[in-house]
C-alpha positions as CSV (number, residue, x, y, z in Angstrom):
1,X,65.3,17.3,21.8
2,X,64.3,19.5,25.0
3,X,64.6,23.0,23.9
4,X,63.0,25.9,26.6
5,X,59.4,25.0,27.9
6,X,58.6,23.2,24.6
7,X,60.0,21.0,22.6
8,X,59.4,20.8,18.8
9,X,58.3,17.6,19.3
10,X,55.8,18.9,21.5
11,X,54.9,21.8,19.5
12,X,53.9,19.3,16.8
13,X,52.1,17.3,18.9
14,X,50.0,20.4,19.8
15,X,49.5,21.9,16.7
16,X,48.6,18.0,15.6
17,X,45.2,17.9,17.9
18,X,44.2,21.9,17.5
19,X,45.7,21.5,13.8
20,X,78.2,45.1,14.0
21,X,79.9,44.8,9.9
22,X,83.8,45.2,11.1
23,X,83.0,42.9,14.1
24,X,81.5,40.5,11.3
25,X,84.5,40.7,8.9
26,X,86.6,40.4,11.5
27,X,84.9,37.0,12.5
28,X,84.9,35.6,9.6
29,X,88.3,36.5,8.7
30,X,89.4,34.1,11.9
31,X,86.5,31.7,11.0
32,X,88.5,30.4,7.8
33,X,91.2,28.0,8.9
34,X,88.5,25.8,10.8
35,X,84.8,24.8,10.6
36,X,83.8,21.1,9.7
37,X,83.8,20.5,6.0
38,X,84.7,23.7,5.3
39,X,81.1,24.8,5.7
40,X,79.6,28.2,7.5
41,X,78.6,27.6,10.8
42,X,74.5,28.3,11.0
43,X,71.9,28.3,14.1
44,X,68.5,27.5,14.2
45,X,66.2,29.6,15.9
46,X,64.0,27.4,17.5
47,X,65.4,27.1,20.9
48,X,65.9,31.1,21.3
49,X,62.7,31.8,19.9
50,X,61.6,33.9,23.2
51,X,64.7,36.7,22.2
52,X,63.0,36.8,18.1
53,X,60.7,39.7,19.0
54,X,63.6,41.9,18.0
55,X,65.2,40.5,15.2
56,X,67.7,42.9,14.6
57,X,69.2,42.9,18.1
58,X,68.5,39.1,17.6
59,X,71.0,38.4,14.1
60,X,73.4,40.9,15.4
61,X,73.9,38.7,18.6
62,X,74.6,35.5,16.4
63,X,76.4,37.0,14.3
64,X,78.7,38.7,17.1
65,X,79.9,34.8,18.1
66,X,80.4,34.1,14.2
67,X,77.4,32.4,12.8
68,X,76.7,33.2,9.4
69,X,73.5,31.1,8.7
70,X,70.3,31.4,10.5
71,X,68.0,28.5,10.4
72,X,64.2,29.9,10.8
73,X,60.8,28.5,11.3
74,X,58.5,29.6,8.8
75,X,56.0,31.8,11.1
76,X,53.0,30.8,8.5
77,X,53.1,27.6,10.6
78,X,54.6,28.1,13.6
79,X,52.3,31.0,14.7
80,X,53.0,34.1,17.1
81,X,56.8,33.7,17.9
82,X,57.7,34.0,14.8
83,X,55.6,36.8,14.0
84,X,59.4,39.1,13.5
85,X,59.5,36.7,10.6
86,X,56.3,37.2,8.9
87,X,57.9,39.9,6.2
88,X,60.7,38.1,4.1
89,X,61.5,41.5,2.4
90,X,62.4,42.4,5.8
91,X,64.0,39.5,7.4
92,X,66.3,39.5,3.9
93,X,67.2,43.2,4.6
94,X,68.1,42.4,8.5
95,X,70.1,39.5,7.5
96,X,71.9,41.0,4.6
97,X,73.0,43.7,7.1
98,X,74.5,41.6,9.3
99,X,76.4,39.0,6.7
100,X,74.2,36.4,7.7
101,X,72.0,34.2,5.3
102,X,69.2,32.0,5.6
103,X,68.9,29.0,3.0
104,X,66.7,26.8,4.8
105,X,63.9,27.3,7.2
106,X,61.0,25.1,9.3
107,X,57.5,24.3,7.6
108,X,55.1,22.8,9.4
109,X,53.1,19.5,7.7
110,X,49.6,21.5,8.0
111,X,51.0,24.5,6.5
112,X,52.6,22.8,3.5
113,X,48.7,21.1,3.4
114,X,46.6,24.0,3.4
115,X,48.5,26.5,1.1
116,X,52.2,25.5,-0.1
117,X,52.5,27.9,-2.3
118,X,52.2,30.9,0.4
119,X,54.9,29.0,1.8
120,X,57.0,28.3,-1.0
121,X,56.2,32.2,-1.4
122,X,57.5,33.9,1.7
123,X,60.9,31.3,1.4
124,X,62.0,32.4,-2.2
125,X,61.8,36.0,-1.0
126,X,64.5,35.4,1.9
127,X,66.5,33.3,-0.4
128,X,65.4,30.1,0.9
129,X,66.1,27.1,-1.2
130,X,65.7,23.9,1.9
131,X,62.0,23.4,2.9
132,X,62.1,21.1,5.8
133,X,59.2,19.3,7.8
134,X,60.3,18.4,11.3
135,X,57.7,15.6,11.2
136,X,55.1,13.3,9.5
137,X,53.3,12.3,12.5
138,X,50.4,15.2,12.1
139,X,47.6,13.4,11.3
140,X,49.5,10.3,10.6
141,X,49.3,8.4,14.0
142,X,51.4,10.9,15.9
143,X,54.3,8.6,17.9
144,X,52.5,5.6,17.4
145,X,51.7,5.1,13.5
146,X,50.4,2.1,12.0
147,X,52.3,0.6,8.8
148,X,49.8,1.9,6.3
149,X,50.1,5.6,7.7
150,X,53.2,5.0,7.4
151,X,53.1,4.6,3.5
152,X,50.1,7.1,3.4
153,X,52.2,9.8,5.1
154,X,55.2,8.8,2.7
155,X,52.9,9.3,-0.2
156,X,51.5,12.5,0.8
157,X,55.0,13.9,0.9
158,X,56.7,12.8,-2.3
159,X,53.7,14.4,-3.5
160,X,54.2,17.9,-1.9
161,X,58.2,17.1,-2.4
162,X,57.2,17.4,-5.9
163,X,55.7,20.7,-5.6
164,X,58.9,22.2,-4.0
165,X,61.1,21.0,-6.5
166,X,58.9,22.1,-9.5
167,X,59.5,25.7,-8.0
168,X,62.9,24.9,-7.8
169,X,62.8,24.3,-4.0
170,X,64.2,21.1,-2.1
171,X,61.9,19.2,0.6
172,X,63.5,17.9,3.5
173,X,62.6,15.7,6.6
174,X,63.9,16.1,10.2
175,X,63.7,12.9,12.3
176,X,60.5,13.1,15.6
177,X,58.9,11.4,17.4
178,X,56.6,9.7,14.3
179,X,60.3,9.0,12.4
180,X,61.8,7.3,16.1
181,X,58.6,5.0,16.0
182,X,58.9,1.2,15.6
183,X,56.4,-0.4,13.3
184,X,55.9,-4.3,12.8
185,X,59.4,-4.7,14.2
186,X,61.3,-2.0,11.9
187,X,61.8,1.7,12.8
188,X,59.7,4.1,11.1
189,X,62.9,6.4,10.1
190,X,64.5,3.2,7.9
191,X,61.2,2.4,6.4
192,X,60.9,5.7,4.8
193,X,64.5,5.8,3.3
194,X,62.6,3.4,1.2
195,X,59.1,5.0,1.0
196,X,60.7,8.8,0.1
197,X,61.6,9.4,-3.6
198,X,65.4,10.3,-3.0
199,X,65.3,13.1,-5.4
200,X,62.6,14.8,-4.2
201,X,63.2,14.1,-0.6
202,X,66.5,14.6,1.5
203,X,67.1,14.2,4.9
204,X,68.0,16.8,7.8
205,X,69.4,14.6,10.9
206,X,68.9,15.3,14.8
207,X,72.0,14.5,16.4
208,X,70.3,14.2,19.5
209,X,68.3,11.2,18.8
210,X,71.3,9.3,19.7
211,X,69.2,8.9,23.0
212,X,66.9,6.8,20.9
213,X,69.3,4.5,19.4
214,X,70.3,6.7,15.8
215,X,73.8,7.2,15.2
216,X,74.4,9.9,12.8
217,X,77.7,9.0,11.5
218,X,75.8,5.4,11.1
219,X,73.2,7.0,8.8
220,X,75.3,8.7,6.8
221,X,77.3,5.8,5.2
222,X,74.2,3.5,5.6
223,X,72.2,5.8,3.0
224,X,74.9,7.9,1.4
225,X,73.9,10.9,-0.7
226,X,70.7,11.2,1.3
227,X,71.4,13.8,3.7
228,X,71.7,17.1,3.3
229,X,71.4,19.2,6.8
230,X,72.3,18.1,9.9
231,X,70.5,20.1,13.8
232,X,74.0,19.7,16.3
233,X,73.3,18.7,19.4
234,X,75.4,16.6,22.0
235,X,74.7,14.3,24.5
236,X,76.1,13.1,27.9
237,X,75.2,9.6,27.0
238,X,76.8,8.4,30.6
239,X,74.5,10.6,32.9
240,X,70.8,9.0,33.1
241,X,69.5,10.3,35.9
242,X,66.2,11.0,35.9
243,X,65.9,9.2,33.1
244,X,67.1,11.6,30.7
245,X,70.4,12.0,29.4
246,X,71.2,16.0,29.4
247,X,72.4,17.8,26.4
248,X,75.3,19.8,26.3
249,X,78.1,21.4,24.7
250,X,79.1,19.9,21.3
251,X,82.3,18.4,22.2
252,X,81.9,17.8,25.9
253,X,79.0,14.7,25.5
254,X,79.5,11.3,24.1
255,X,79.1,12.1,20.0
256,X,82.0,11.5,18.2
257,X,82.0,14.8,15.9
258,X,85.4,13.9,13.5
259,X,83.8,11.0,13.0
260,X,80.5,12.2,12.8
261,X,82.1,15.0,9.6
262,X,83.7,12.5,8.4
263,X,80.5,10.2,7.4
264,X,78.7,13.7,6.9
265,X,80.9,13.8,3.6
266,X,79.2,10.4,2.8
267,X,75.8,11.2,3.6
268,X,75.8,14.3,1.5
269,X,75.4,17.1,4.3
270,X,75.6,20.7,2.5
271,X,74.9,22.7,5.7
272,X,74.7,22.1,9.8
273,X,73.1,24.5,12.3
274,X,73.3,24.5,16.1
275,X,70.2,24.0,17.6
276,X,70.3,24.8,21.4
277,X,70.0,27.7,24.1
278,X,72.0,30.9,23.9
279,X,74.5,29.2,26.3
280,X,74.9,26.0,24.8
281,X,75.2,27.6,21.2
282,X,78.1,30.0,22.1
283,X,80.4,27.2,23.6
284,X,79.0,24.9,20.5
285,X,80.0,27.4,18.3
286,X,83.4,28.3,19.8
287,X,83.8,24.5,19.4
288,X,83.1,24.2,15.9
289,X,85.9,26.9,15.0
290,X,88.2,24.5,16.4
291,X,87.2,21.7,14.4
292,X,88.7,20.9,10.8
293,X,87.5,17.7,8.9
């Protein structure tokens, strides 16, 4: 996932070692003979993080292309560029004015560690009820864990998994660089299907880790009931040059996305968000109005 100058991947890696209304009804008026699963079309705010300063001028803007959910990163953890986050009473108001909704938002691993309840917090004030973790590579072997951090890191969150759900929350985990490692000949992300209590844990996919091998429609009817979120992506999976394949535009790379919806009913997924620049998110956005599975 190569999002701006940083990736999340690398922001984690970072963080690891330093530790409108007509316009809106209108939209959604037109929005409801499409959508996949018959689910709102949300955005995380990750890769458009550099425009978040104004948050007003920021949810009016995705809401103008008809998204209706925001995905956030919980500024708590993820510092200064979030800072137009930092008052939930706020960022509720902003969103409520603009139709939009947030249900599920970014926690970093140290965060959750030092004070989860501040956390916990700041997301039941915006209406949050999806607490996910991008990662479980801080402070668990980064890319390259061994098996029993493996198990360690699995332990440690079922325990604060537990936490979130006693305060009526539900933990997630995205899939990194820690998730895409391969340990004693079996990938990291299948070992913790089995290590993650599947009550207290659900799963948010990447779609772009297709680069890495992980097909989401795969997953989906591999572990059924297990998912819960998915971050939309695509991929030209036939251009390597440079040794990267380049994302673009959900339906103009190599992901199959009926078929990806399809298993999506399998896997459980309740909500999807784009995740990509302001360019790739409005043609990935016009793209999902056409699509009805």
């Amino acid at each position: 996932m190569l999002m701006s100058t940083m990736s999340r991947r690398e922001f984690i890696e970072k963080t690891a070692v330093g530790s409108g209304a007509a316009g809106f009804l209108v939209a959604s008026a037109a929005n409801l003979a499409a959508n996949p699963l018959g689910l709102p079309i949300g955005s995380q705010v990750w890769p458009m993080r550099s425009t978040l300063k104004d948050f007003p001028a920021f949810v009016e803007k995705l809401a103008g292309i008809g998204v209706t959910r925001l995905e956030l990163c919980s500024p708590l953890g993820y510092g200064a560029e979030f800072s137009s986050l930092a008052n939930p009473k706020e960022v509720s108001r902003i969103l409520a004015d603009h139709g939009l909704k947030a249900e599920s938002s970014h926690f970093t691993l140290g965060e959750l560690r030092k004070n989860q309840q501040k956390s916990i917090d700041w997301a039941k004030e915006i209406g949050i009820t999806q607490m996910i973790t991008a990662s479980l590579g801080d402070g668990n072997g980064g890319n390259h864990p061994t098996l029993d951090q493996v198990k360690k890191a699995a332990e440690e969150y079922n325990r604060m998994a537990a936490v979130a759900a006693q305060a009526g929350m539900q933990q997630g985990l995205h899939n990194e660089g820690f998730e895409l490692s391969i340990v004693e000949g079996k990938r990291t992300y299948d070992r913790l299907f089995d290590l993650l209590d599947p009550k207290l844990v659900k799963f948010q996919f990447q779609m772009s880790t297709i680069t890495a091998g992980l097909v989401g429609a795969e997953y989906f009817l591999k572990y059924p009931g297990r998912f819960y979120s998915l971050h939309l992506q695509d991929v030209d999976m036939s251009d390597g040059s440079g040794g990267r394949h380049p994302q673009v535009a959900l339906g103009k790379g190599s992901i199959d996305w009926v078929k990806t919806f399809t298993a999506a009913k399998v896997g459980g997924v309740k909500n999807y968000f784009v995740e990509q620049n302001w360019e790739l998110t409005q043609q990935s956005v016009a793209y999902l109005k056409t699509l009805n599975v």
